[in-house]
C-alpha positions as CSV (number, residue, x, y, z in Angstrom):
1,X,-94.9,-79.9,1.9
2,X,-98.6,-80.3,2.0
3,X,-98.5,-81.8,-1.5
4,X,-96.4,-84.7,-0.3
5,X,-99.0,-85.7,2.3
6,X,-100.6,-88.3,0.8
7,X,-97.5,-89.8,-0.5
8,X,-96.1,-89.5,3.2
9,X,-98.4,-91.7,4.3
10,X,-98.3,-94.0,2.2
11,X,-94.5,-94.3,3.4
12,X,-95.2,-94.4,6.8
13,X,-97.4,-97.2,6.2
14,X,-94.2,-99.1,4.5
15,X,-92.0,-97.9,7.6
16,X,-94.7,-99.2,10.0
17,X,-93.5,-102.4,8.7
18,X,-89.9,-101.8,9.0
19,X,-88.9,-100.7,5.1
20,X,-87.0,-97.4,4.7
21,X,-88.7,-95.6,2.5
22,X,-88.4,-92.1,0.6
23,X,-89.6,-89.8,-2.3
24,X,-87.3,-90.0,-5.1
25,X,-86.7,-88.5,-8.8
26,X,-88.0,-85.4,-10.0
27,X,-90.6,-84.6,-7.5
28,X,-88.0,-84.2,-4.8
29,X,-85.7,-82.0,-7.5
30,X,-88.8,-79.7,-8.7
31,X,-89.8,-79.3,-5.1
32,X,-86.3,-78.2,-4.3
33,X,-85.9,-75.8,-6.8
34,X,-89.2,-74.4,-6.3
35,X,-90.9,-75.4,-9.3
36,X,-94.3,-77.3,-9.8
37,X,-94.2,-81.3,-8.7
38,X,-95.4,-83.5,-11.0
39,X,-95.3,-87.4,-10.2
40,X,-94.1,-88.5,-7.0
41,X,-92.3,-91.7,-7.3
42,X,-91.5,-94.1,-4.2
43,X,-88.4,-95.8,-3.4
44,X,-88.2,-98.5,-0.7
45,X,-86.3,-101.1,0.9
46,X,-89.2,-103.7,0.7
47,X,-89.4,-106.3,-2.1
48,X,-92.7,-105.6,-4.4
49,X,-93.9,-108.7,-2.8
50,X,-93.3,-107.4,0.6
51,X,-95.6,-104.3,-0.9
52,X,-98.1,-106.6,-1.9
53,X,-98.5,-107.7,1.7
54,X,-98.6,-103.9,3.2
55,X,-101.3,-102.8,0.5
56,X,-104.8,-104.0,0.0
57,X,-104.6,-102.8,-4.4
58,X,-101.2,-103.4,-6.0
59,X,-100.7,-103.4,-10.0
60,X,-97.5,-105.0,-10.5
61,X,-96.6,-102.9,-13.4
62,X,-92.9,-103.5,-13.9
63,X,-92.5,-106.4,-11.1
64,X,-89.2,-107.7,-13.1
65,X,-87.6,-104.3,-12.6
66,X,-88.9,-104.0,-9.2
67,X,-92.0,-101.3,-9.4
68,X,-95.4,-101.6,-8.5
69,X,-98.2,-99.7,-8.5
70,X,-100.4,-98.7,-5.2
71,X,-104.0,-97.2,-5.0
72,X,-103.9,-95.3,-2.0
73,X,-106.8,-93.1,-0.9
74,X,-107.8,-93.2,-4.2
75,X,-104.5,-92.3,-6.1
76,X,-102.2,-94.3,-7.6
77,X,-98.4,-93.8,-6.4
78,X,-95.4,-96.1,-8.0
79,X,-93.2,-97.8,-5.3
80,X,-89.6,-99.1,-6.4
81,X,-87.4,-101.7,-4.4
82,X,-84.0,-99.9,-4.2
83,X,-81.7,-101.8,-6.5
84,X,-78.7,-102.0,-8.6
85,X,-78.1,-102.5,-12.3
86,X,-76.1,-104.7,-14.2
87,X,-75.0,-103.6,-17.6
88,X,-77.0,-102.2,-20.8
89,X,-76.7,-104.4,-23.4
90,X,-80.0,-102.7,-25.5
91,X,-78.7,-99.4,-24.0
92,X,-82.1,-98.7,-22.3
93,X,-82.7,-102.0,-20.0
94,X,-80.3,-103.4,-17.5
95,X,-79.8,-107.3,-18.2
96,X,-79.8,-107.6,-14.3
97,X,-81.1,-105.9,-11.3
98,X,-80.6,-106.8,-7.9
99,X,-82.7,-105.5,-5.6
100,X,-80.5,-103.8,-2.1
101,X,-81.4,-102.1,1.2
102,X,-79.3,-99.0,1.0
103,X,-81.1,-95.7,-0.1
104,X,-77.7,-94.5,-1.6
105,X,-77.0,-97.6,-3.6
106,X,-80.3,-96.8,-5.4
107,X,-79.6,-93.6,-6.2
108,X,-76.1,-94.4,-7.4
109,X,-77.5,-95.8,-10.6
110,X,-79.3,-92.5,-11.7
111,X,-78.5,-90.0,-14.4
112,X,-78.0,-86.7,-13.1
113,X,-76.7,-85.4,-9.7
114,X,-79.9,-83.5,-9.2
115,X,-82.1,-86.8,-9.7
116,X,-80.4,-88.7,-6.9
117,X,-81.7,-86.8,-4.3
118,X,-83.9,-89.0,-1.8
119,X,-86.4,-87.5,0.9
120,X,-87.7,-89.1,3.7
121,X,-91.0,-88.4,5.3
122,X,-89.3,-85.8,7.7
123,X,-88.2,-83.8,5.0
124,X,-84.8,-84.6,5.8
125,X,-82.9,-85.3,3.1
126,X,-80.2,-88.5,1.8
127,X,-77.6,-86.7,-1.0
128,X,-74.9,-88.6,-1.1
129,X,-73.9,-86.9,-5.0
130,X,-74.5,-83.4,-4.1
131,X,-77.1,-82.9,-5.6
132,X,-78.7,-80.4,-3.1
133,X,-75.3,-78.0,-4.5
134,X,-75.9,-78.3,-8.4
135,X,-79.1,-77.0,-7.8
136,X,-77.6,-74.4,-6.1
137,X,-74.6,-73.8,-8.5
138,X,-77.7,-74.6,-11.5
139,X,-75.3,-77.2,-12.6
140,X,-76.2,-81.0,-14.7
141,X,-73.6,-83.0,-13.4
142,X,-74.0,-87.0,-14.3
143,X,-73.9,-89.4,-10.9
144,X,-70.5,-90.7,-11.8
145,X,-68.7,-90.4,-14.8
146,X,-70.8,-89.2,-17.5
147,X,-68.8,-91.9,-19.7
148,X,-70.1,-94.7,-17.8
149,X,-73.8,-93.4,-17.7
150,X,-73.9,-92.2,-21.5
151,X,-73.1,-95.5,-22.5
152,X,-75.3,-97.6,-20.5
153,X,-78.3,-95.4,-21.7
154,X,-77.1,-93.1,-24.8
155,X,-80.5,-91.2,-24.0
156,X,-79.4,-89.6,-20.7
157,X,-77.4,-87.3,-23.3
158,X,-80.7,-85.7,-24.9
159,X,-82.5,-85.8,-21.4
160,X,-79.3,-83.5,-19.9
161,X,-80.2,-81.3,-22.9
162,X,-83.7,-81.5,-22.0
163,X,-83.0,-80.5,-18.8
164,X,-80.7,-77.6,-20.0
165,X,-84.3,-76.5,-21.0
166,X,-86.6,-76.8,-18.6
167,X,-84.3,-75.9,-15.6
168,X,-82.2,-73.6,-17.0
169,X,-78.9,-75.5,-15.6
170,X,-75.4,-75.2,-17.5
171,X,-73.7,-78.8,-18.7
172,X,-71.1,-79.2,-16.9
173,X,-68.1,-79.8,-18.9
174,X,-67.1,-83.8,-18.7
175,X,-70.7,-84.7,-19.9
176,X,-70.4,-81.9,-22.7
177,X,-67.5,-83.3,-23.9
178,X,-68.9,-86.9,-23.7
179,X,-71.9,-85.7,-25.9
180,X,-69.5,-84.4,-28.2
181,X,-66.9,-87.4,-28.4
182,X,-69.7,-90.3,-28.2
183,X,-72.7,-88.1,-30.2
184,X,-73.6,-91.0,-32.1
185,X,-74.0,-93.1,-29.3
186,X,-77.9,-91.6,-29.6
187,X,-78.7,-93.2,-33.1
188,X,-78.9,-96.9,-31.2
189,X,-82.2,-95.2,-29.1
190,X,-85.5,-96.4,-30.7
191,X,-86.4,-92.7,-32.3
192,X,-89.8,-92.9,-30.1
193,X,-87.9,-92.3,-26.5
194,X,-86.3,-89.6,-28.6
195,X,-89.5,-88.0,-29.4
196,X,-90.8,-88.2,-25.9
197,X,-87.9,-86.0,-24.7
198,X,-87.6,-83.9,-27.9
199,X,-91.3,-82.9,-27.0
200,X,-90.3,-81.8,-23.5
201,X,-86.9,-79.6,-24.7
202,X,-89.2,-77.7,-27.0
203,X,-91.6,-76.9,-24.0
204,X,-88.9,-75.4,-22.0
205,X,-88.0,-71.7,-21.3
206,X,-84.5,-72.4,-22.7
207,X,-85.2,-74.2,-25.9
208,X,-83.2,-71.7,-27.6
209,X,-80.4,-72.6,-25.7
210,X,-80.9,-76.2,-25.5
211,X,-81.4,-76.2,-29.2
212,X,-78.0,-74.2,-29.7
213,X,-76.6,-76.9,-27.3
214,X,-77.8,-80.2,-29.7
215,X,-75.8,-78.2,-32.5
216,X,-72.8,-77.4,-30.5
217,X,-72.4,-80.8,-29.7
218,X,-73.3,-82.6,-32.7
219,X,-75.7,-84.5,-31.2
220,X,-77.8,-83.5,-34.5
221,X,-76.1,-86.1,-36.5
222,X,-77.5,-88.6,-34.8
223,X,-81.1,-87.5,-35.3
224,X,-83.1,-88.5,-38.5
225,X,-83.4,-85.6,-41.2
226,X,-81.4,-83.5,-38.8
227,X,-77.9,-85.5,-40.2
228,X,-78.7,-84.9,-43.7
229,X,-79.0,-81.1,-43.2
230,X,-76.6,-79.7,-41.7
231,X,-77.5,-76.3,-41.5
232,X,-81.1,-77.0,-40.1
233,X,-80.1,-77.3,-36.5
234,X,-78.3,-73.8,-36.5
235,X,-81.5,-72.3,-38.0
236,X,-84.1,-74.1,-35.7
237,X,-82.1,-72.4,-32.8
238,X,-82.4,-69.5,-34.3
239,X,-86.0,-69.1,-34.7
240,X,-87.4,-71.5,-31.9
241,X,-89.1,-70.3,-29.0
242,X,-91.5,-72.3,-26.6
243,X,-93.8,-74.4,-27.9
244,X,-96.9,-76.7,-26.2
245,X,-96.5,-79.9,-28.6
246,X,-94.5,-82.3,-31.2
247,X,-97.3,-81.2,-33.7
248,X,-95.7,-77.8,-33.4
249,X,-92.6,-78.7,-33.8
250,X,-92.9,-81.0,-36.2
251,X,-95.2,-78.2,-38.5
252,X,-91.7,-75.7,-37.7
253,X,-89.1,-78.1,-38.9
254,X,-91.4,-78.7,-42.1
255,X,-91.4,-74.8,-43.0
256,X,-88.2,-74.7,-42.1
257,X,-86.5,-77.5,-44.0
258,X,-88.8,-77.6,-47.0
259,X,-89.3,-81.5,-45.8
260,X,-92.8,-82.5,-46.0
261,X,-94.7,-83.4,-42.7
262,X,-95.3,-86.9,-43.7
263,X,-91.5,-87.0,-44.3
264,X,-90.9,-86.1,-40.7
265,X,-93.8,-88.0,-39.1
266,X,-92.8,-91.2,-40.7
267,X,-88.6,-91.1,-39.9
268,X,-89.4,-90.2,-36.4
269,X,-92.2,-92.4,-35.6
270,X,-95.0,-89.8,-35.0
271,X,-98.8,-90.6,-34.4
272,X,-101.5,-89.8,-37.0
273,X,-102.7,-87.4,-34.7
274,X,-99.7,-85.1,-34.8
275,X,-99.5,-85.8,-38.4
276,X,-102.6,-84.2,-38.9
277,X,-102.1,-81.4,-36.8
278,X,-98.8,-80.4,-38.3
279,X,-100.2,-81.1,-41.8
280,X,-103.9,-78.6,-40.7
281,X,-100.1,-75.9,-39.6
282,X,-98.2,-76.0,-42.4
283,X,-101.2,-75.6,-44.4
284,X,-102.5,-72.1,-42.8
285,X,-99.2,-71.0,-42.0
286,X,-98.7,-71.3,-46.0
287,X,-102.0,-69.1,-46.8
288,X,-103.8,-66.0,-46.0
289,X,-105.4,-66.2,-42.7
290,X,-109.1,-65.9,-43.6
291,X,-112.7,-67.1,-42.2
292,X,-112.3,-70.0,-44.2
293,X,-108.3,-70.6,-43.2
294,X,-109.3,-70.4,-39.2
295,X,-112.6,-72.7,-40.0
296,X,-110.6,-75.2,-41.6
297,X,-108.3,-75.5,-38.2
298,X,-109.2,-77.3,-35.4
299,X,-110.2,-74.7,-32.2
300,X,-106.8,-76.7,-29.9
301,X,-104.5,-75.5,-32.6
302,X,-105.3,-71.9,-32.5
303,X,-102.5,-70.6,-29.7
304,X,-100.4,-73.3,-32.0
305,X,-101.0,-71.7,-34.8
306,X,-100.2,-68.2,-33.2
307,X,-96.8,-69.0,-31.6
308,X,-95.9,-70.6,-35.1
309,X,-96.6,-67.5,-37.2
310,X,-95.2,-65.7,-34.7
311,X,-91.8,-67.3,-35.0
312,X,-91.7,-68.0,-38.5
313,X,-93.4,-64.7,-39.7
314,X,-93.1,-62.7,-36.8
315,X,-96.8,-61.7,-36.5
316,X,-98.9,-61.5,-33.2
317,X,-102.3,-63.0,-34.7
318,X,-103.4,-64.0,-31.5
319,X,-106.6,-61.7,-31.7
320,X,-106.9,-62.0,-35.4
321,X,-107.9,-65.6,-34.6
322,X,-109.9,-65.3,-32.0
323,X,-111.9,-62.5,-33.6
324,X,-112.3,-64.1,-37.2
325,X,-113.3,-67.7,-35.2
326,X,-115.8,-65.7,-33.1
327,X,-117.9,-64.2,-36.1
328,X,-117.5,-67.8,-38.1
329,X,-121.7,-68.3,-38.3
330,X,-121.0,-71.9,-38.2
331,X,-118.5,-74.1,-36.0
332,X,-118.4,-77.7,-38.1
333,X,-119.9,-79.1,-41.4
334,X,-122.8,-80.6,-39.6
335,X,-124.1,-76.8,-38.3
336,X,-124.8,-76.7,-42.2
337,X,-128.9,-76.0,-43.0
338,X,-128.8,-78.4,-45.4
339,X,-127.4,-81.9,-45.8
340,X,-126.0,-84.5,-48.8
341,X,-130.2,-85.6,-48.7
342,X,-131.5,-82.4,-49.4
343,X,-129.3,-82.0,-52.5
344,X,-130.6,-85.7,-53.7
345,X,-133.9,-84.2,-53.8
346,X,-133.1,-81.3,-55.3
347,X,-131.6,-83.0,-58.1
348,X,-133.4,-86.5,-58.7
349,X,-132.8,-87.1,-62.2
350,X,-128.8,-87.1,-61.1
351,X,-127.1,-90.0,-60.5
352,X,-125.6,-90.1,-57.0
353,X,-121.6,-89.3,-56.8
354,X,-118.9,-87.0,-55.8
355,X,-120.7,-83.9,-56.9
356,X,-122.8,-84.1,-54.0
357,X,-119.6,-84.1,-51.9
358,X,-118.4,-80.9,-54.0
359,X,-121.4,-79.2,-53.6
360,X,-121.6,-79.4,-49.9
361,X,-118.1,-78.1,-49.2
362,X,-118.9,-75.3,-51.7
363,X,-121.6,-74.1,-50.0
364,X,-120.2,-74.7,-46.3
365,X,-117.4,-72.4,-47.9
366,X,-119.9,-69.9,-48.9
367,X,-121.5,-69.8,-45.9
368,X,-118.4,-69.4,-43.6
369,X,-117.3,-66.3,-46.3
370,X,-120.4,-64.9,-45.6
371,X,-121.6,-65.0,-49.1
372,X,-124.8,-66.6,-48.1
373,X,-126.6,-67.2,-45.3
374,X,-126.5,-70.6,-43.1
375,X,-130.8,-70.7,-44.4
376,X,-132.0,-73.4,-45.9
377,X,-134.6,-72.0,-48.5
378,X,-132.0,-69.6,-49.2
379,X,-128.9,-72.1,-49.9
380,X,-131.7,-74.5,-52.2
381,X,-131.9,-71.4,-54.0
382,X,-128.1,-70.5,-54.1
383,X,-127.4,-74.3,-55.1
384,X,-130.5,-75.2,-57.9
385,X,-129.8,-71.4,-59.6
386,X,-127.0,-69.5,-57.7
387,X,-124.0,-72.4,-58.6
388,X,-123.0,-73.8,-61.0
389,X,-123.6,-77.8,-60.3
């Protein structure tokens, strides 16, 4: 447990002042299971201003809802006050919490079985949902009825599918069947939380099956473009397979649906940024992969690029873009010999405009293609009597 040290001492330092005080959440469930831990979030009996008073550098990041952050030994670690929640009136916040000083009353108000597991600093564990045995039995079973926790926070049904991806764990049947009766429950979830756990399923090992499993239960019609397609679901489980981002999956759903990116970027809230990377992998994946194709594309999309093709065309290009990027004989536009300046000159009876724009990218072009060398005597020649300006 040596990757827990830190984060034991910083409990030990809350139990030196007489708070119970454990690891909690998806650290203690990826630890179980064996797979890599990721943040390790705090649970504790003291109030966050009781924290305050324990730790020298406190952010109170979410003070309302009980969380604050602590810089320990240079790392930052959140700490939660074990509490209770009131109803979900917004279906995402609580419109009370009230802070307690039992472990198992915290964990109470999680999602899953195998997030309400609690470790203490002796590694012994609190489990009061069995949680310890669905991992065991690879099993999503919700802390309660799955009724009650769907409804407070419709997104707990896409996290369970999530989770049907990453871990590899079977439904279990009541929250199946409360995906499938209450599906549209998920339409009153602002489409960026959606995003955020779409983006994770489509990392998983089981995507396929998790994908099959947003069909099955209809959860698709409560996702934007999804419910006016009703075949589109069906046929993204048939074809995906991992992939690393939402630009990705956003580029696959494009090819797949004949929806343009900006369509898909704009219903579910996407950044620019992942509207340009979709749009730069739709664009190759629709033309012939050449020097001037792989140029075009930014360097972090080339392993995108190759899982795409290989899923929508079923191609391996993973060494044809590494090769054809490794003989480019320039990397960017600003590697070019000569610049918008040295056409000026070369042409000073002609009024400044686009054509200088035109007449770099040609050559740029020419030069990636090989036609002419990345020299600049050699491109003033190609430009003043090689092209036609």
């Amino acid at each position: 447990m040596r990757i827990f040290e830190k984060a034991f001492r910083v409990i030990q330092q809350l139990e030196q002042d007489g708070y119970d005080t454990y690891l909690v959440g998806g650290a203690v469930r990826d630890y179980l299971i064996g797979k890599d831990v990721g943040d390790l979030d705090i649970a504790t009996s003291a109030t966050p201003e009781q924290v305050m008073e324990v730790f020298d550098k406190v952010i109170p990041i979410g003070i309302e809802h009980g969380t604050v952050l602590v810089r320990f030994e240079n790392e930052s670690f959140e700490i939660t006050t074990f509490r209770t929640e009131g109803a979900y009136s917004d279906h995402r916040h609580p419109d009370s919490v009230n802070f307690v000083t039992d472990v198992a009353a915290d964990l109470a108000r999680r999602d899953y079985t195998v997030n309400a597991i609690a470790m203490a600093r002796t590694g012994e564990l609190v489990d009061p949902f069995h949680g310890r045995d669905a991992i065991e039995k690879k099993e999503l079973v919700t802390v309660g009825k799955a009724f009650d926790r769907f409804q407070e926070d419709p997104l707990r049904m896409m996290r369970g599918v999530r989770f049907v991806s990453q871990l590899g764990y079977k439904l279990d049947q009541d929250a199946r069947k409360v995906m499938e009766d209450e599906r549209l429950w998920l339409a009153r979830i602002a489409i960026e939380r959606v995003s955020i756990e779409m983006e994770k399923l489509c990392s998983g090992k089981d995507v396929k099956i998790a994908v099959q499993l947003l069909h099955d239960t209809g959860l698709w019609e409560a996702l934007p473009i999804f419910k006016d397609h009703p075949d589109l679901m069906s046929e993204l489980a048939e074809k995906i397979e991992p992939l690393h981002s939402l630009a990705e999956w956003v580029a696959l759903c494009s090819l797949l649906s004949e929806r343009p990116v900006l369509e898909w970027v704009k219903e579910w809230k996407l950044s620019n940024a992942i509207k340009q990377d979709a749009q730069h992998l739709v664009r190759i994946l629709q033309s012939d992969l050449d020097a001037w194709a792989v140029y075009q594309m930014p360097v972090h999309l080339d392993d995108g690029y190759c899982r795409l093709v290989k899923i929508y065309k079923d191609k391996d290009m993973q060494d044809s873009v590494a090769s054809i990027r490794k003989l480019l004989p320039i990397r960017n536009s600003s590697e070019l010999s000569i610049s918008g300046n040295d056409l000026i000159s070369w042409f000073p009876d002609r009024k400044k405009g686009s054509w200088i724009r035109d007449l770099l990218l040609a050559a740029e072009k020419a030069v990636v293609e090989n036609k002419i060398p990345n020299k600049k005597e050699q491109l003033k020649e190609w430009v003043i009597h090689g092209y036609d300006t």
